[in-house]
C-alpha positions as CSV (number, residue, x, y, z in Angstrom):
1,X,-17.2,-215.9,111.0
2,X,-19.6,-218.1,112.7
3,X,-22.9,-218.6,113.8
4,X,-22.1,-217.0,117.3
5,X,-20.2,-214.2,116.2
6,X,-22.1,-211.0,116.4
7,X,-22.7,-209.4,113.3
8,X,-20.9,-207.1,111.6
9,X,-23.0,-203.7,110.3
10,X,-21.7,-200.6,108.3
11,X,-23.5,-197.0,108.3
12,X,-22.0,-195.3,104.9
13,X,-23.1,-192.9,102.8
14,X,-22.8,-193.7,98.5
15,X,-20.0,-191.6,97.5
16,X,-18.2,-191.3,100.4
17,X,-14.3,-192.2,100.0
18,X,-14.2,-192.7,103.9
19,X,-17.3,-194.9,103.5
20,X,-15.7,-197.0,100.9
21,X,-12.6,-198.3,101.9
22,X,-14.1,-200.1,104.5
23,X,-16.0,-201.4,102.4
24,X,-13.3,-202.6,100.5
25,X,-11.9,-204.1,103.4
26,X,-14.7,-205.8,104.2
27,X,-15.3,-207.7,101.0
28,X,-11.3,-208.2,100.9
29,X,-11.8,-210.1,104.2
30,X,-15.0,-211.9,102.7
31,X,-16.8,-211.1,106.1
32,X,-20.2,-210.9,105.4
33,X,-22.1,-207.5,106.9
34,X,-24.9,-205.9,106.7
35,X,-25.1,-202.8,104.8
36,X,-27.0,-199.2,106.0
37,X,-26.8,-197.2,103.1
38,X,-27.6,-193.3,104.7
39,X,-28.9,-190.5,102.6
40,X,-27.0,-187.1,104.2
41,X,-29.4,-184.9,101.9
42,X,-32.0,-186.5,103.8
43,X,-30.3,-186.2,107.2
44,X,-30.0,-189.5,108.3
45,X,-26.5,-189.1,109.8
46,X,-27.8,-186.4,112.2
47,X,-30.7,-188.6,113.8
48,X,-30.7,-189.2,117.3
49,X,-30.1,-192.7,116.6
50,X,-27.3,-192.3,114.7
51,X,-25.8,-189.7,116.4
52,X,-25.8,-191.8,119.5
53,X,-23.4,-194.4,117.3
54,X,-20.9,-191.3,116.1
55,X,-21.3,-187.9,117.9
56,X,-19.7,-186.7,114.7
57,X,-22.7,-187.2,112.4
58,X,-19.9,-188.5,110.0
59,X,-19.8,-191.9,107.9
60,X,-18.3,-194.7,108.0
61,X,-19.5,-195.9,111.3
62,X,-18.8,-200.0,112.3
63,X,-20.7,-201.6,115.0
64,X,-19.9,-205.1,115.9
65,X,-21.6,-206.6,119.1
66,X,-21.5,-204.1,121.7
67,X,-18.1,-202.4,120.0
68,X,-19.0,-199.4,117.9
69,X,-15.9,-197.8,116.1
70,X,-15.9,-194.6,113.7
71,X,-13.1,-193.1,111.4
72,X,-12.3,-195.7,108.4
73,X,-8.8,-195.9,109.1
74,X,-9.5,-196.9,113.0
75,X,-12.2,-199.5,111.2
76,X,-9.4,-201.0,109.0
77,X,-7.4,-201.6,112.1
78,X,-10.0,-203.1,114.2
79,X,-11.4,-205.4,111.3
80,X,-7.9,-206.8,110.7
81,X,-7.3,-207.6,114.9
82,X,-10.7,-208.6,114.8
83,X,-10.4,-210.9,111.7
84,X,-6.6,-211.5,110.8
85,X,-7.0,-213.5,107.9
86,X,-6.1,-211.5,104.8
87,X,-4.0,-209.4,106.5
88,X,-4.2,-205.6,106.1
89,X,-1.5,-204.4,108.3
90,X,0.8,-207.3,107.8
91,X,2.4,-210.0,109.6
92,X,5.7,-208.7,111.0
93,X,6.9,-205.6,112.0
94,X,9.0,-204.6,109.2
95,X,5.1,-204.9,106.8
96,X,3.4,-202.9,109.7
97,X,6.1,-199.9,109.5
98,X,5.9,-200.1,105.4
99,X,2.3,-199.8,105.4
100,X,1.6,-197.4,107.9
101,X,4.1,-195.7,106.1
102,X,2.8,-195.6,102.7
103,X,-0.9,-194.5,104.6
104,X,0.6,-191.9,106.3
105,X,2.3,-190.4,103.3
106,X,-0.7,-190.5,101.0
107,X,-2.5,-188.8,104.0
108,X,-0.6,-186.1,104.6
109,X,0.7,-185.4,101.1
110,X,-1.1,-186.7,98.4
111,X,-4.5,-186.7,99.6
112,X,-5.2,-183.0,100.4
113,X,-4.0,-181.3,97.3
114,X,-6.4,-184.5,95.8
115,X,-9.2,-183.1,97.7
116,X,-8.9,-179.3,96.9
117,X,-8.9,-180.5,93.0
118,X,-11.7,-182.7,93.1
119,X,-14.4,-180.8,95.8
120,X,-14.5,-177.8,93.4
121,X,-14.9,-179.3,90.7
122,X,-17.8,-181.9,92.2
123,X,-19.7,-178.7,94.2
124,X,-19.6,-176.6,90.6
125,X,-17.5,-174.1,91.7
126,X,-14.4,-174.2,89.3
127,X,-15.3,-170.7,88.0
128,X,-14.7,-168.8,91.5
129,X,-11.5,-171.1,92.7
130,X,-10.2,-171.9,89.3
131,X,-6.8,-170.9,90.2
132,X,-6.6,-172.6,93.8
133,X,-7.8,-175.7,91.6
134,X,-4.7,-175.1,89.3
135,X,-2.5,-174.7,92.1
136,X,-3.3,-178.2,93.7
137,X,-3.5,-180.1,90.6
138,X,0.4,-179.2,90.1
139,X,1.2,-180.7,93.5
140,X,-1.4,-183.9,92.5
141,X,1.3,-184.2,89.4
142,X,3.9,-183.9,91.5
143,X,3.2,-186.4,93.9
144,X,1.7,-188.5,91.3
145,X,5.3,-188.7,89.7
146,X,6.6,-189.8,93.1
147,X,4.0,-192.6,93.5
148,X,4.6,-193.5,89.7
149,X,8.3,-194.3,90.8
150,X,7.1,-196.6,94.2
151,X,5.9,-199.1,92.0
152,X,9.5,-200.0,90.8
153,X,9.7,-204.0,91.3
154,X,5.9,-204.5,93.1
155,X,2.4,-203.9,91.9
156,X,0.5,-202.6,95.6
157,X,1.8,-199.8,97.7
158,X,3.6,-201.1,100.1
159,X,5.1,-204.3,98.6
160,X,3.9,-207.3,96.6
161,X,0.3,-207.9,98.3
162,X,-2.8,-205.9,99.0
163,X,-2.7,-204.4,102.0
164,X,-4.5,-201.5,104.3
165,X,-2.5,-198.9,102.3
166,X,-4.4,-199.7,98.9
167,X,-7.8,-199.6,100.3
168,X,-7.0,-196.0,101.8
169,X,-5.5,-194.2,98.7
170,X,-7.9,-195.6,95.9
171,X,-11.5,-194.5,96.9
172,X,-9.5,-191.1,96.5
173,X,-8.2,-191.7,93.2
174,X,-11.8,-192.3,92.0
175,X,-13.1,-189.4,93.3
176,X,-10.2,-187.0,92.1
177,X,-11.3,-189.1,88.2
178,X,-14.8,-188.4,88.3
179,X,-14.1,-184.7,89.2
180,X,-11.6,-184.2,86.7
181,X,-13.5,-186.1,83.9
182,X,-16.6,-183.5,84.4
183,X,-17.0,-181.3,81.2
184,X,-17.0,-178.4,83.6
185,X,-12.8,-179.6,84.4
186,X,-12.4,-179.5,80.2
187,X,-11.8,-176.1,80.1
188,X,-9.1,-176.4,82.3
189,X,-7.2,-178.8,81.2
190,X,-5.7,-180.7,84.1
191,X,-4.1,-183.3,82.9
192,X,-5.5,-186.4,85.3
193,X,-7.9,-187.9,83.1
194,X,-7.7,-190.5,81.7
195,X,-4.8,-191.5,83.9
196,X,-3.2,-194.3,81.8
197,X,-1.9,-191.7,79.6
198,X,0.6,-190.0,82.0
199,X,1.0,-192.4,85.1
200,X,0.4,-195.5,83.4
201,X,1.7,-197.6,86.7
202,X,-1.0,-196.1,88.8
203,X,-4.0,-196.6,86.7
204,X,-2.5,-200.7,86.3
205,X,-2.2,-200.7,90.4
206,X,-6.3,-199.1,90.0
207,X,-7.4,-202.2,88.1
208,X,-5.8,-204.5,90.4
209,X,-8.0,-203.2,93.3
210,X,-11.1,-203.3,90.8
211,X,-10.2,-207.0,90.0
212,X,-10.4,-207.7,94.0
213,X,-13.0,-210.3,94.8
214,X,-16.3,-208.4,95.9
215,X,-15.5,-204.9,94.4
216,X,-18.4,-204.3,92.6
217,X,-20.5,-204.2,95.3
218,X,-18.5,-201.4,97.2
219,X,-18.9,-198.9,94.4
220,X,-21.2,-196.0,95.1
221,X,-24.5,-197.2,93.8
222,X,-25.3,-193.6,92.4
223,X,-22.1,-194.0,90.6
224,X,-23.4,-196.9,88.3
């Protein structure tokens, strides 16, 4: 990016799997931005100022220039029109649909039964909705399985290189980790943690993204 370009900022909150993979994307891309880490328990997502960037009061928000874009996976797209090399999206057709694909299933499939294991268990209330946790954590198996068998013959989601695909689906899978390696999750006996044990192919395609140039400074700082 040069000299003339406007800068590139990020509004995020630490923890945040929305918030994350664009920051992934970001450091994948090697663009250099500028970071504004928001506290939510102090309510800095519902200032006027902010406010006036996303209506929403959600994170991430991008602002380039003049262009302001919310919702990460809206981000991702912008970013890689904006900035092409290092592709996200791929270069022909064919990569697009593949990709888009692969987002579109985690969304919709794997991600919510993700979400309705780990949010529980993160907000301390596995005692009250221990059995809606059960109940999600045997579709998060299931779908688990499926993903195991996608990585037949290639080592990223949606074929042989990173793309926008990998960035979406991982900040999950940490979040979903951390939940399920609480001692509160012990008791119940979920069978996610450690992940190597049972879906050995997913927690390899996990330390590829971790060995991705810039990674260590995406991860929630609260985290380390």
């Amino acid at each position: 990016m040069s000299s003339a370009e406007p800068k590139i900022e990020v509004f995020w909150v630490s923890g945040s799997p929305f918030s994350w993979r664009v920051l992934l994307a970001l450091e994948a891309k090697r663009l250099p931005y500028q970071s504004n880490l928001l506290q939510a328990s102090k309510g800095d997502n519902k200032t006027p100022g902010y406010l006036a960037l996303n209506p929403r009061g959600r994170v991430p928000t991008l602002r380039h220039g003049d262009v302001v874009i919310y919702e990460s996976l809206a981000i991702l797209a912008y970013l890689d029109r904006t900035f092409p090399d290092v592709p996200l999206f791929g270069r022909t057709a064919q990569e697009t649909g593949r990709i888009w694909q692969a987002i579109s299933e985690f969304t919709s499939y794997t991600s919510p039964p993700m979400t309705n294991v780990a949010r529980p268990l993160l907000f301390g209330k596995q005692g009250e909705e221990e059995a809606a946790i059960r109940s999600a954590a045997a579709v998060v198996h299931d779908e688990f399985a499926q993903m195991e068998k996608t990585f037949d013959g290639k080592t990223w989601l949606a074929g042989d290189a990173m793309t926008a695909a990998d960035l979406a689906a991982y900040p999950m899978f940490q979040l979903l980790l951390r939940a399920a390696a609480k001692d509160e999750a012990k008791p119940l006996d979920l069978g996610l943690a450690p992940l190597d044990e049972r879906y050995p192919r997913l927690a390899a395609w996990m330390g590829g993204v971790e060995k991705l140039p810039g990674y260590a400074r995406t991860r929630p700082p609260h985290w380390n």
